[in-house]
N, C-alpha and C positions, 0 to 999 in steps of 0.2 A: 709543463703545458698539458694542460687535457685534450684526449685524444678526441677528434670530430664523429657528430654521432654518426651513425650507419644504421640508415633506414634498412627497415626490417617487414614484410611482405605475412600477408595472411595468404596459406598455401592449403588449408583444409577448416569447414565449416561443418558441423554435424548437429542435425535439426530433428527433434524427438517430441511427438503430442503424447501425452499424458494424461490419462481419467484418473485422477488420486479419488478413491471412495474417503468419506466421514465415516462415521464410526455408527453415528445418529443421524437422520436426515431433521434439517432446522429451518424452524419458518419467521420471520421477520415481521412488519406491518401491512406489506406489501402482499403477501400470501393471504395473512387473515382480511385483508381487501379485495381478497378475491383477484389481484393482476400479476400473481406470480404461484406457481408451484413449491413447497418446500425441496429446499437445493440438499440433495444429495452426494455429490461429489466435486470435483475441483479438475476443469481442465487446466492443463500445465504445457505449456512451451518452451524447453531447454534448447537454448543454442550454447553451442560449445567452441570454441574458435584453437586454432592454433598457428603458430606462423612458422617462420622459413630458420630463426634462432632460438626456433625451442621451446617458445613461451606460447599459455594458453588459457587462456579464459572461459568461465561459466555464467551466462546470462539464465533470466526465464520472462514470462510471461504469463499471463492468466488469464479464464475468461468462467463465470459463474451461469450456469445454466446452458448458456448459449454462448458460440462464438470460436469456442475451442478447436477444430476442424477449422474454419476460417482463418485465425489467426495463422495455423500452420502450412494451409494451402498459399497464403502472401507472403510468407517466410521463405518458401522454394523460390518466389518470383525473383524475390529481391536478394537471397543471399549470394547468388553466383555473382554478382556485381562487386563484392568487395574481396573477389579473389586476386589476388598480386597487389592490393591496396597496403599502404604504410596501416597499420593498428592504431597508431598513437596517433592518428590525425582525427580524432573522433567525433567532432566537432564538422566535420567536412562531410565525416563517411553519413553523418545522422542526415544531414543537410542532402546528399546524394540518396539516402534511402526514400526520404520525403518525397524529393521529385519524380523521383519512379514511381514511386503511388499518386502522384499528383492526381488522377482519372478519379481515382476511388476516394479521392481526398485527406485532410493530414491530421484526423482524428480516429475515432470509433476501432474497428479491426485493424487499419491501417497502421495506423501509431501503435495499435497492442505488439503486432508483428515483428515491427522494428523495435520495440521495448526489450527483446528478448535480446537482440544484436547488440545494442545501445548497452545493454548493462554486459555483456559479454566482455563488450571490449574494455568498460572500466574495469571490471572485476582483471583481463589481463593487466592493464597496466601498472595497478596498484600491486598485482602480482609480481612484475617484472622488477617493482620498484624496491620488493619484498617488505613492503607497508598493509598493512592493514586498511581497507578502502577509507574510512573516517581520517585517518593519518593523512594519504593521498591529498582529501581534499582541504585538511588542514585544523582540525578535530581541536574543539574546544572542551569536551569531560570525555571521559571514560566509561559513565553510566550513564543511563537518560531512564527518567520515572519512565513506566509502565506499568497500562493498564488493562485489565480482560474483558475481553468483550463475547468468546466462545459458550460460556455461560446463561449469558442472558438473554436468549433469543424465548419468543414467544410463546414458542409449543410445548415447555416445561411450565410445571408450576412456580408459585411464589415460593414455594417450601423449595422445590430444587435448584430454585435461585437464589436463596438463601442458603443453603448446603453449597453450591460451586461458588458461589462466593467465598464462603468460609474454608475452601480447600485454596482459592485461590490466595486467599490474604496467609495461609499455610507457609503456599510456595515461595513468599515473600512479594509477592506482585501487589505493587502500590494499589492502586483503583479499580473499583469496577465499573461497567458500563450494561445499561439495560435496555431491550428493546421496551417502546412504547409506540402507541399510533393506533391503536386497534381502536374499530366501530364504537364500540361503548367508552368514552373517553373516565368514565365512574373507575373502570377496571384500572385502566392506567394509573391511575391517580393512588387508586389504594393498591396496586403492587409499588410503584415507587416508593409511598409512606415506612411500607413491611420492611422494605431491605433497607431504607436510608435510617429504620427503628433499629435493625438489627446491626447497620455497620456503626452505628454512632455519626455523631456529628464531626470528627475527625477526619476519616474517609474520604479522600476524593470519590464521586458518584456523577456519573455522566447518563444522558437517556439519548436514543438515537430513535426519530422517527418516522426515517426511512422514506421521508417525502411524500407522508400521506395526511397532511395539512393545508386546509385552504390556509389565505391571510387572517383571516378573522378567528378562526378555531386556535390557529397558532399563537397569536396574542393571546388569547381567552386563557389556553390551557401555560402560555408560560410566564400569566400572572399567576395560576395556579400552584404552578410547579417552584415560584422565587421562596418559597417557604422552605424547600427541601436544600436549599445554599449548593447547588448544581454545579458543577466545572462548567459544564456548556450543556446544550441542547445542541443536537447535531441533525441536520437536514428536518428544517422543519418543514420545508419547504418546494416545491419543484426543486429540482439543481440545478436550472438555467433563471430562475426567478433573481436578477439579480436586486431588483429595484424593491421587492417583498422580502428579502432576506436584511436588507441594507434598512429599511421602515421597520422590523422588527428587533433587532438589532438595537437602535437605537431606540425603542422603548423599552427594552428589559436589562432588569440589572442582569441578570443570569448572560454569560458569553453566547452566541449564538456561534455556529459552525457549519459550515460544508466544505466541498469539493471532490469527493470520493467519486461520483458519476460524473466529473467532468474528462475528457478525451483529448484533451490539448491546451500549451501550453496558455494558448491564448484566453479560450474559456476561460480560465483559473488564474488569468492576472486579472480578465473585468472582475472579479471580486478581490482580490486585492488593489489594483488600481485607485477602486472605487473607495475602499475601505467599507465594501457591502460586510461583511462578518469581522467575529473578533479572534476566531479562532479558523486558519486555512488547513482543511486538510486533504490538499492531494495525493494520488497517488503514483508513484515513477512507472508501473506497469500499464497503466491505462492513457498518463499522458505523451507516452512515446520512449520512457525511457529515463534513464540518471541524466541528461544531457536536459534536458525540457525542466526535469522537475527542478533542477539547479538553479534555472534561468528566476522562476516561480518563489524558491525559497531566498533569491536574492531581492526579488524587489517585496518579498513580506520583511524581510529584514529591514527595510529600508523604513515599512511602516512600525517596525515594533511588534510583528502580531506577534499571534500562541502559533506554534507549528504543529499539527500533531495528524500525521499521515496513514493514511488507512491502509489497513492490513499487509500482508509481506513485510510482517517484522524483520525476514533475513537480511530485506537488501535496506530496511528502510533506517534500522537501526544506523547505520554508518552514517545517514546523510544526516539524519537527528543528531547525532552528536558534533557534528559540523556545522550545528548551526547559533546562530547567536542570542538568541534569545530562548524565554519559556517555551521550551517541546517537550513532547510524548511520546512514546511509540507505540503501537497497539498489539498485544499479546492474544494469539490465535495458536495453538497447537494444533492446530489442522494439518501445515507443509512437513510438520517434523516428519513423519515417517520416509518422505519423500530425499532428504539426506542423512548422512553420518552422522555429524554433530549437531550439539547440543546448545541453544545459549541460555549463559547462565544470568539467574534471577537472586538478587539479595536484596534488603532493605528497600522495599518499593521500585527499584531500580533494575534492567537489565544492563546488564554487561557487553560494553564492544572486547567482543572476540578481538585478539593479538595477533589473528593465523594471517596471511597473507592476503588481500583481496578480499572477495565477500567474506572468507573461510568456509566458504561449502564443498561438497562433494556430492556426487551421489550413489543414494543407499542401491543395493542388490534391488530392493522393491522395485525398485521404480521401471523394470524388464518383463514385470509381471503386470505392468499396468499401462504400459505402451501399447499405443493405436497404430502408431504409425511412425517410421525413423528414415530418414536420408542422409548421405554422406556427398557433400560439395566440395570437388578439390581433390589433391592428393596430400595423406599424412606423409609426414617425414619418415 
């Protein structure tokens, strides 16, 4: 007879904001339009959780430019509330985080905040489980293709876009991915031509443009672009344009894609609902967490879509491999300094890490780059 479980109690919470500097500061479509700054570093929100039998979890969160401070001032409001809480109810706790934010509402900082708890608590239980998070949730491959996207942002030339390309298909990383969208749409055109000349026609090659497209340019330009045999085009569009993305879409053979700036689960099923794109890719830190993005990748499953989730390869890789259809994951060395390990890259494919849970830790760095830390509760 198996012995009855024994609820188990979260007894200490430890919450740390993080400025991770780049190495380069990088500017997208969005900058050369003049409505953003070239991003310079990466704020970072770790929660840490531990409970009452020993077990403990590492969550994070993000926010690019702005937002970082935010996220972690709503992180103090709401963390004290899941003290003496069962861990494995997480489902309940996510559901309990929401409605304490309800004032400030269940997207934008709100849900970033609680994204950091939300994966915390996966990351313990897949720990407790001594599974590797993808195992957890029931992991269909071991590898998911992977592609770079760190490379190809704006403010390098087509020559040093073509050089990190060449370093990236080295490192064994399946595809590249390139910004486009700038003023002069000529420019776009013949930097896409130069790298899709130099990868060959074999290459996965994706463009991302950052949502600086009316309706009419974005047709124009991705009859244009159907020459270059594209994986997708990604954010041609506003990111709440559902009904412009869904008319697009279904005039271009090339796949169309968003979801990276949507904030909540809901946003991000009206475009799956809808069957507005062919390619869904949200993100678990922006829309509240592994508990949200779950909810998102089960009713894309549902349609068959591509899955391919933006950035935070660490946590994202597991839920990709968990999922049942065509996914991606998107390769960013940006977080690495920020932990220990490494994931590994062979034949186009990254590798799900073995280690327990997400399999992170964190590096020595990350003490030299703290804004701000608190401790909720008492350690054992």
């Amino acid at each position: 007879m198996m012995n009855p479980y024994i609820p188990d109690r979260i007894t200490w919470i430890g919450l740390r904001s993080v400025e991770l500097p780049l190495s380069q500061a990088v500017s997208d479509a969005k900058v050369a339009t003049g409505r953003q700054k070239p991003l310079e570093s990466v704020s970072l929100l770790f929660a840490e959780i531990e409970t009452s039998q020993g077990h403990s979890g590492l969550g994070f969160s993000y926010g690019l430019r702005t937002g970082g401070p935010a996220q972690y001032a709503h992180a103090q409001e709401i963390a004290p509330l899941l003290i003496g809480e069962d861990p494995n109810d997480i489902s309940r706790l996510w559901s309990k985080m929401v409605w304490a934010s309800a004032s400030v509402g269940r997207g934008g900082v709100a849900a970033q905040a609680i994204a950091s708890i939300d994966t915390a608590l996966w990351d313990l239980k897949a720990r407790r489980a001594a599974l590797p998070l993808s195992k957890l949730l029931g992991a269909r491959r071991s590898a998911v293709p992977c592609y770079n996207t760190s490379g190809g942002y704006l403010q390098a030339s087509i020559e040093e876009i073509v050089d990190k390309a060449t370093q990236s298909r080295e490192l064994g990383i399946g595809g590249i991915k390139m910004k486009v969208g700038q003023p002069d749409r000529r420019t776009d055109l013949q930097r896409v031509e130069a790298l899709r000349k130099h990868l060959g026609e074999q290459v996965p090659l994706m463009v991302d443009v950052n949502q600086q497209w009316d309706r009419i340019t974005a047709l124009r330009m991705g009859r244009e672009l159907e020459q270059y045999q594209l994986e997708w085009i990604e954010e041609p569009l506003d990111a709440h344009d559902v009904a412009g993305h869904a008319a697009l879409a279904a005039q271009l053979d090339t796949p169309v894609g968003t979801g990276e700036m949507l904030t909540s689960a809901a946003e991000a099923l009206g475009y799956v609902d809808s069957g507005a794109v062919d390619v869904i890719m949200h993100d678990a830190p922006r829309l509240g967490g592994i508990t949200p993005f779950l909810k998102v990748a089960n009713a894309a499953e549902q349609r068959g879509m591509i899955m391919a989730p933006h950035f935070v390869m660490e946590i994202h890789l597991h839920l990709a491999a968990a999922y049942e259809h065509q996914t991606w994951v998107e390769h960013f060395e940006w977080l690495e300094p920020a932990f220990n390990e490494r994931l590994e890259i062979r034949d186009g494919q990254m590798i799900v890490p073995d280690r327990p849970g997400l399999g992170l830790s964190l590096s020595e760095k990350v003490s030299g780059w703290t804004q701000a830390q608190i401790e909720i509760g008492k350690r054992a």
